[in-house]
LUMPADO-887328 format. One record per residue (C-alpha): x, y, z; residue in three letters; residue number from 1. Coordinates in Angstrom, 3 decimals, padded with zeros to 6 digits. Example, Ala and Ser with C-alpha at 12.3 -4.5 7.8 and 13.67 -1.06 7.14 Angstrom:
<atoms>
{atom {012.300; -004.500; 007.800}; ALA; 1}
{atom {013.670; -001.060; 007.140}; SER; 2}
</atoms>
This chain:
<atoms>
{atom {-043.804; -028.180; 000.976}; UNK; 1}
{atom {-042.330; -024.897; -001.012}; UNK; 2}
{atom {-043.740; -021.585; -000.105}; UNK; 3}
{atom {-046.406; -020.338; -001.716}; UNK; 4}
{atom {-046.372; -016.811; -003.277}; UNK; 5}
{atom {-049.232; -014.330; -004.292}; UNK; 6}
{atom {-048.173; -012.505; -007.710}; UNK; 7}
{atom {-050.265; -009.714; -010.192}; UNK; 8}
{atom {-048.706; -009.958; -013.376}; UNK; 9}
{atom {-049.356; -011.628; -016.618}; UNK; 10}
{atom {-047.001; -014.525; -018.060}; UNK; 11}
{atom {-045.338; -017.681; -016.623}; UNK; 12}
{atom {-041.566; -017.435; -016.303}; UNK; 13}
{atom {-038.986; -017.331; -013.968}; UNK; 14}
{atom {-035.668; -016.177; -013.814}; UNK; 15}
{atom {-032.489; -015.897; -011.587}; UNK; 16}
{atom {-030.559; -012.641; -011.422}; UNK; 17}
{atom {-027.882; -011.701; -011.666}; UNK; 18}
{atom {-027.482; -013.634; -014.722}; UNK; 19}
{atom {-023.505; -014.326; -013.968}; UNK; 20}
{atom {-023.374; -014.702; -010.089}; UNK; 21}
{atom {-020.540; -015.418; -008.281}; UNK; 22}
{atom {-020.308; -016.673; -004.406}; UNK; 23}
{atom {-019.987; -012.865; -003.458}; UNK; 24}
{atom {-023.852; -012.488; -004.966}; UNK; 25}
{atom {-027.270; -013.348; -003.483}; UNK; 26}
{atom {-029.650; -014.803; -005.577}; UNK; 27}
{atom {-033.228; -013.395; -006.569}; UNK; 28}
{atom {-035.559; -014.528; -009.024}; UNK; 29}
{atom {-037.750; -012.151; -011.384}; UNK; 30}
{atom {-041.142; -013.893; -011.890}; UNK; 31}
{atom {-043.657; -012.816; -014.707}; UNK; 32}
{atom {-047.667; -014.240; -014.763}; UNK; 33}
{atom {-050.185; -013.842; -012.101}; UNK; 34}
{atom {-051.686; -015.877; -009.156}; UNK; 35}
{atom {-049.873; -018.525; -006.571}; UNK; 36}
{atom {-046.451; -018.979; -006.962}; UNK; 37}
{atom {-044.037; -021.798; -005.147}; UNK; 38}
{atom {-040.662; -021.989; -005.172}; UNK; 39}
{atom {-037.755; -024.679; -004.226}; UNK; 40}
{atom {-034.245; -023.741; -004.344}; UNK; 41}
{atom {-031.718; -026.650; -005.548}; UNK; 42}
{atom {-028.265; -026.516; -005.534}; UNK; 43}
{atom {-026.018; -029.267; -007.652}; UNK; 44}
{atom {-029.411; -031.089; -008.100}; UNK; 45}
{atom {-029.821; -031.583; -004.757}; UNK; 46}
{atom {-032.806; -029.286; -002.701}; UNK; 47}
{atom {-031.117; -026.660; -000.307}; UNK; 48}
{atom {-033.081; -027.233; 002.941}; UNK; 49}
{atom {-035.407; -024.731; 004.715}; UNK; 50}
{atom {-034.975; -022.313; 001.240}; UNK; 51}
{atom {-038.358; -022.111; -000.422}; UNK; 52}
{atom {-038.630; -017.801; -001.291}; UNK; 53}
{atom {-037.470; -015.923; -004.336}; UNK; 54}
{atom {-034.193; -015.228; -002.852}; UNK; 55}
{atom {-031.335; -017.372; -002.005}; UNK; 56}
{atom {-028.026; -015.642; 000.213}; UNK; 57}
{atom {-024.795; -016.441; -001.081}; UNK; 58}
{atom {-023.837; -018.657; 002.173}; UNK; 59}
{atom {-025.379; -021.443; 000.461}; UNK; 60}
{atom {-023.043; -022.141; -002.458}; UNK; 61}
{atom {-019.509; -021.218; -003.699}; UNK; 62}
{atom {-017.257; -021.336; -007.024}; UNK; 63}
{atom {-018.818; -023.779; -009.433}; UNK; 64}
{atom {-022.162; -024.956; -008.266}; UNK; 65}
{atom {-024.796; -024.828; -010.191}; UNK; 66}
{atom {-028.167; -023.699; -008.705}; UNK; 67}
{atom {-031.481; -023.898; -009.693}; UNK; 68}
{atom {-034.938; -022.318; -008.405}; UNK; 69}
{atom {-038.051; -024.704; -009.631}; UNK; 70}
{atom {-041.561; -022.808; -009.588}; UNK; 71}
{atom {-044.901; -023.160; -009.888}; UNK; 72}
{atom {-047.027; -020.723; -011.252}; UNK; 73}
{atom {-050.657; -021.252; -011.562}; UNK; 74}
{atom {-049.539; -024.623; -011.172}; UNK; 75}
{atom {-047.989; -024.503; -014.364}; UNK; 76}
{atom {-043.890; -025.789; -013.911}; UNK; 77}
{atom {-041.128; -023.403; -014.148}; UNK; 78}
{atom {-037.598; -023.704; -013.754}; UNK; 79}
{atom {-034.064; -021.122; -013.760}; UNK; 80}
{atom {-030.718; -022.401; -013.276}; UNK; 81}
{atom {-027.665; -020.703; -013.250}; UNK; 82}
{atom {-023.905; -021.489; -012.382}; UNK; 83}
{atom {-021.660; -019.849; -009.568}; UNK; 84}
{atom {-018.635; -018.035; -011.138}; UNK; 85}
{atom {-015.311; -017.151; -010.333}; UNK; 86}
{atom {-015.318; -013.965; -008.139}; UNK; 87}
{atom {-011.959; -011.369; -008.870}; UNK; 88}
{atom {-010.302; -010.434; -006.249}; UNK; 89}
{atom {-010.387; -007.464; -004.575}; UNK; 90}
{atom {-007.735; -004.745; -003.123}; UNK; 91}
{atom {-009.058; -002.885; 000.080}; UNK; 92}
{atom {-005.845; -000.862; 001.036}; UNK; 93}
{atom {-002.488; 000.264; 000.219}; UNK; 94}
{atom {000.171; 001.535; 002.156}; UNK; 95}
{atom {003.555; 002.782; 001.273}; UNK; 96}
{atom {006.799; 002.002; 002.914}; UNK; 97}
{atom {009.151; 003.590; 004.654}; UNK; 98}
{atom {006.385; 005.749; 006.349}; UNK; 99}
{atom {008.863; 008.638; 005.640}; UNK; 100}
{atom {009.712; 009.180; 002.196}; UNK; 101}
{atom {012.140; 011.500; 000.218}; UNK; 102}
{atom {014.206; 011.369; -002.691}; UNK; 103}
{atom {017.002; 008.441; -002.210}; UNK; 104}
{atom {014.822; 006.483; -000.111}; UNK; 105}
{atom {012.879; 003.381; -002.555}; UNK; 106}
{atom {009.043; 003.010; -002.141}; UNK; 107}
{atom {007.264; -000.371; -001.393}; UNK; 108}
{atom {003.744; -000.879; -002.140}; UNK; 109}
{atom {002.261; -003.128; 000.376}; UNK; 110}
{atom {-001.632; -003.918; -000.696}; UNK; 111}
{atom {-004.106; -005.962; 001.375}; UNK; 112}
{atom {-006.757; -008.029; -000.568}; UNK; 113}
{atom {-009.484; -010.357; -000.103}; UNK; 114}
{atom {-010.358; -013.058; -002.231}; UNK; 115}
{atom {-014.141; -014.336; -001.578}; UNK; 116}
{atom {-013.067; -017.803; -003.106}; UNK; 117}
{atom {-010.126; -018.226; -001.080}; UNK; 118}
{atom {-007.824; -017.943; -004.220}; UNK; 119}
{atom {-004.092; -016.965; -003.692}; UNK; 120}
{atom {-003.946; -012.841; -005.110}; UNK; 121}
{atom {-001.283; -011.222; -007.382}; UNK; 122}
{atom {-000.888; -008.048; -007.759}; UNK; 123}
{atom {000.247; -006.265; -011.049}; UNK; 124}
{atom {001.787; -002.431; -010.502}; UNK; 125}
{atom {001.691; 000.739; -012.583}; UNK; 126}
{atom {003.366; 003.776; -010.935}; UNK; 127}
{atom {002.734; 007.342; -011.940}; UNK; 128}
{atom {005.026; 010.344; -011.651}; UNK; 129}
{atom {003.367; 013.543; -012.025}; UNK; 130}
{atom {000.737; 011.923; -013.665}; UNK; 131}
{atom {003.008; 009.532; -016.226}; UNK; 132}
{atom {003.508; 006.443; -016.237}; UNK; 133}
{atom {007.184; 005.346; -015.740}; UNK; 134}
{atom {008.713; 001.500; -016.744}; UNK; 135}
{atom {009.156; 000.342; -012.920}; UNK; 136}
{atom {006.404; -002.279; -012.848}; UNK; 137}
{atom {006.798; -004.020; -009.894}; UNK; 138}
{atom {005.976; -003.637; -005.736}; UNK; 139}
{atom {008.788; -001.139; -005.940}; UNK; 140}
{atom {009.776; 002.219; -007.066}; UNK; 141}
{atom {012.932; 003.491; -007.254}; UNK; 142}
{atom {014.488; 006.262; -004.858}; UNK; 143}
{atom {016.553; 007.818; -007.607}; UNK; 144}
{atom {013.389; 008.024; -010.035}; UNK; 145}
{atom {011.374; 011.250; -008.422}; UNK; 146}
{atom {012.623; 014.359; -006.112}; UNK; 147}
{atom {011.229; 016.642; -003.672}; UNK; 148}
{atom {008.165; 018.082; -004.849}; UNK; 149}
{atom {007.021; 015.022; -007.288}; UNK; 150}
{atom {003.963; 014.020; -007.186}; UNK; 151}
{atom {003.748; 009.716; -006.931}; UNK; 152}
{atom {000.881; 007.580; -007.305}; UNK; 153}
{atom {000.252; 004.160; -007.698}; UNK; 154}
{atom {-002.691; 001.504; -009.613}; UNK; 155}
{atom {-002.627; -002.231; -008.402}; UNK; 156}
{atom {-004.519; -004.256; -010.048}; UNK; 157}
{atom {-005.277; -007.687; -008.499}; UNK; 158}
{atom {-005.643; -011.423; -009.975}; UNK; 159}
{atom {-006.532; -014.293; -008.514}; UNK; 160}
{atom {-004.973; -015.954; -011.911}; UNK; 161}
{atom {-008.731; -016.576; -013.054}; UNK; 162}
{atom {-009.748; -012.775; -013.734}; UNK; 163}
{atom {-008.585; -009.557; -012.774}; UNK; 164}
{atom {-010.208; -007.221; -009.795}; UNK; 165}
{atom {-011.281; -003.974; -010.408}; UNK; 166}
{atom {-007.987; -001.557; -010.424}; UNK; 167}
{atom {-006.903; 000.080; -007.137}; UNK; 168}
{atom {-006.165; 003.825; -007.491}; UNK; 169}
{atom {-004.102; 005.658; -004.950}; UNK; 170}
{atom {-004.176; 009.056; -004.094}; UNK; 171}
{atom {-000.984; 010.684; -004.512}; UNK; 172}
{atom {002.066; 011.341; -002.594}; UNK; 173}
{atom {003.689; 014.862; -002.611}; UNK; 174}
{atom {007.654; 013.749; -001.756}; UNK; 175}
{atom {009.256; 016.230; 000.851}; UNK; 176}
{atom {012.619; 017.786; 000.821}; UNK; 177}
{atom {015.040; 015.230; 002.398}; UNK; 178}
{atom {016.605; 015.172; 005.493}; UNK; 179}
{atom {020.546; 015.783; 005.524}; UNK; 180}
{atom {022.672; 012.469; 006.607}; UNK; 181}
{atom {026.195; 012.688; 007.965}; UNK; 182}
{atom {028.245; 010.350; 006.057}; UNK; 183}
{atom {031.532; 010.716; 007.217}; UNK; 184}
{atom {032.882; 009.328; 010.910}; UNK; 185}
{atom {034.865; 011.257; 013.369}; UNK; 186}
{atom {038.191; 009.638; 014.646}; UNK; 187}
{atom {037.709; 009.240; 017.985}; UNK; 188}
{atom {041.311; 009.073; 019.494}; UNK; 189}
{atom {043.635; 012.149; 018.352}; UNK; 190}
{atom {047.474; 012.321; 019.480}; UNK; 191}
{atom {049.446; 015.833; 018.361}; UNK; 192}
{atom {048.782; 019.233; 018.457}; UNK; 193}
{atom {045.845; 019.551; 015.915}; UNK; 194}
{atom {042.563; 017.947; 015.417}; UNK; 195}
{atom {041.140; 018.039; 011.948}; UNK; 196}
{atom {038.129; 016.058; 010.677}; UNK; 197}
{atom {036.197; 016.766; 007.416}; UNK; 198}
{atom {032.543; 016.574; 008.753}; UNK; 199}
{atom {030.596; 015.622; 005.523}; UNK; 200}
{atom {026.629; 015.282; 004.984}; UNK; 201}
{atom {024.542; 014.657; 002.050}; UNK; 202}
{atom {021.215; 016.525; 001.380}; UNK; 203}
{atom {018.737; 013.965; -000.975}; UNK; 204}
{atom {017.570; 016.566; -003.018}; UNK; 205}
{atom {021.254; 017.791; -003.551}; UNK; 206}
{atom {020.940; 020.850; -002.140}; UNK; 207}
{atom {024.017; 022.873; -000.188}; UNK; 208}
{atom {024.378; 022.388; 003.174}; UNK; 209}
{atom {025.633; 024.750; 005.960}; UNK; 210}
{atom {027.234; 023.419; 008.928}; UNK; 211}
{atom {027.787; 024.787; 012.646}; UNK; 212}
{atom {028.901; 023.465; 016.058}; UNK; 213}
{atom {026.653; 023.036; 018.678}; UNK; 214}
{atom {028.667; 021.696; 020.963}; UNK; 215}
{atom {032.851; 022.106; 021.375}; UNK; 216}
{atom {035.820; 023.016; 023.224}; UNK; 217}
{atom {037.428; 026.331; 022.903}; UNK; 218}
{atom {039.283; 027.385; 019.723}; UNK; 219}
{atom {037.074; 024.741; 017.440}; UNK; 220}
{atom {036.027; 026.166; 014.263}; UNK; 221}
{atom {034.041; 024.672; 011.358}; UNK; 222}
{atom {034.269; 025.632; 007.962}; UNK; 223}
{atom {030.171; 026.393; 007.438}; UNK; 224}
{atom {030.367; 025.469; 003.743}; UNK; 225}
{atom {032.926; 022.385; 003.779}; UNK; 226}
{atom {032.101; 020.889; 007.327}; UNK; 227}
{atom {036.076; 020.832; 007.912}; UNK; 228}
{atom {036.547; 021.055; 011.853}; UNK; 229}
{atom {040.017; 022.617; 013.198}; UNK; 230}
{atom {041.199; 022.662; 016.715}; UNK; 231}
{atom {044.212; 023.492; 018.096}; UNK; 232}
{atom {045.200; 022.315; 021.356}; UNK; 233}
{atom {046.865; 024.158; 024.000}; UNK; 234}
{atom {046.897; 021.641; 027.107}; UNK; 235}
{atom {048.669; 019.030; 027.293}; UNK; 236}
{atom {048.239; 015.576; 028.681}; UNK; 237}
{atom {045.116; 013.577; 028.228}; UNK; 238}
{atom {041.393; 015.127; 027.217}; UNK; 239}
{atom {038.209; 014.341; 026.492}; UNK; 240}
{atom {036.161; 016.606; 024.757}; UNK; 241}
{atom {032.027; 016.101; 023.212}; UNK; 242}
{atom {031.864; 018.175; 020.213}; UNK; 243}
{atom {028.408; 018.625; 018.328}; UNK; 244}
{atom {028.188; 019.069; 014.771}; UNK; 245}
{atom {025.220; 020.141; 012.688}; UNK; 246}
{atom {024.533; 020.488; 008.619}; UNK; 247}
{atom {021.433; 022.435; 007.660}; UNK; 248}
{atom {019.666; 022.667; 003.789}; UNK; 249}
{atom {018.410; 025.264; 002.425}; UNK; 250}
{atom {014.712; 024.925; 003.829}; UNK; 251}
{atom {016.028; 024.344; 007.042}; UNK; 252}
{atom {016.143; 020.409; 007.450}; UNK; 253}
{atom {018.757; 019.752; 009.882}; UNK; 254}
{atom {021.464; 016.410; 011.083}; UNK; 255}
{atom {023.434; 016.084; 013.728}; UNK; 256}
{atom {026.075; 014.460; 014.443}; UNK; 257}
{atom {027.615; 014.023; 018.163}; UNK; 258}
{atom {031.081; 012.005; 019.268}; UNK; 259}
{atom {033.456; 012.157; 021.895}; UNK; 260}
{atom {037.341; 012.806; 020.677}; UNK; 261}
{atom {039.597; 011.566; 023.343}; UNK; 262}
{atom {043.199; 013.739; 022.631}; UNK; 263}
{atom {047.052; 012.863; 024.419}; UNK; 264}
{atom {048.959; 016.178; 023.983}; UNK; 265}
{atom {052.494; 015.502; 024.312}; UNK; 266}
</atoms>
């Protein structure tokens, strides 16, 4: 037998809120008139065991059912139906990739979702720089489209292909000056009387570097504004030497770059 129900108000009607549910929404019903009231929850015509109060928890349906609550009020018949819709999607997190960014390096936006119908999520992307919107519209953004000191954001918006969840906002990213990257390689083997090798880094931002030896034989110099190493040999036979080199920017990022050169002096 359905519960019965003691209510103090005038009228006889019942309804179920909300009014467009979906399977990530209880159920409750809003009942106007006085005295004993019953109630019997259905669900595709068909009565959903053990449920007979005003409210009915979202475990007991899904995506397109259609459920009803049938009262009594005063004895007096009263029934609210209402079908299960389509729930959006929604985005819980995103995280950038590379976890170190700088100008150069491309961003990927990696979002996790949840879908309470099970649906497969897309994700539409709108990236801001310094607060505008620029054309790259899709998981990634560019490395050559900000520098250091930009400020990058990020809205995903999520669709299950039904409707659209509510738009993710990120919080913005302040890009950092670059780290410097050696792009040239050492030879390693040397035969003669002079070693020369143009050490060459880049700085991201494009910013001058200044280079130094940390490590080297006596009578190796480096050029601190080209990176162009010099040694002249004075013993002959074979060597093996480590040499160091380092390139610095202007805020003090620094790369290294360490090889060994094995020399025959004739």
């Amino acid at each position: 037998m359905a519960g019965t129900w003691r209510l103090f108000e005038h009228g006889s009607s019942v309804r179920i809120v909300p009014e467009n549910p979906t399977s990530a929404d209880d159920l409750r019903t809003i009942i106007t008139g006085g005295g004993n009231v019953t109630f019997r929850w259905e669900k595709n015509g068909l009565p959903v065991a053990g449920e007979e109060g005003p409210s009915l928890s979202r475990k007991f349906f899904v995506r397109g059912d259609t459920v009803a609550v049938r009262s009594t009020i005063n004895g007096a018949a009263r029934t609210a139906l209402v079908v299960i819709g389509n729930s959006p999607p929604r985005v819980e997190s995103v995280v950038f990739s590379p976890p170190y960014i700088c100008r150069g390096t491309d961003i990927t936006a990696k979002p996790a979702a949840f879908d309470v119908d099970g649906d497969e999520i897309r994700f539409s992307y709108r990236w801001r720089i310094n607060g505008r919107e620029v054309s790259d519209n899709s998981e990634t953004l560019r490395g050559d489209r900000f520098k250091a000191g930009d400020k990058v954001g990020l809205t995903v918006v999520p669709t299950d292909g039904r409707d659209e969840g509510k738009p993710y906002i990120t919080q913005q990213v302040t890009i950092p000056d670059g780290l410097p990257v050696f792009v040239s390689t050492p030879p390693p083997d040397f035969r003669g009387h002079t070693y020369v090798y143009s050490a060459r880094a880049v700085d991201p931002d494009g910013g001058a570097l200044k280079y130094s030896l940390v490590a080297a034989p006596p009578g190796m110099t480096i050029n601190e504004s080209t990176g162009e190493v010099l040694w002249p040999v004075t013993e002959k036979g074979a060597l093996t030497q480590v040499v160091e080199v380092e390139a610095v920017t202007a805020t003090g990022l620094r790369a290294r770059q360490k090889f060994t050169i094995n020399a025959t002096v004739p």
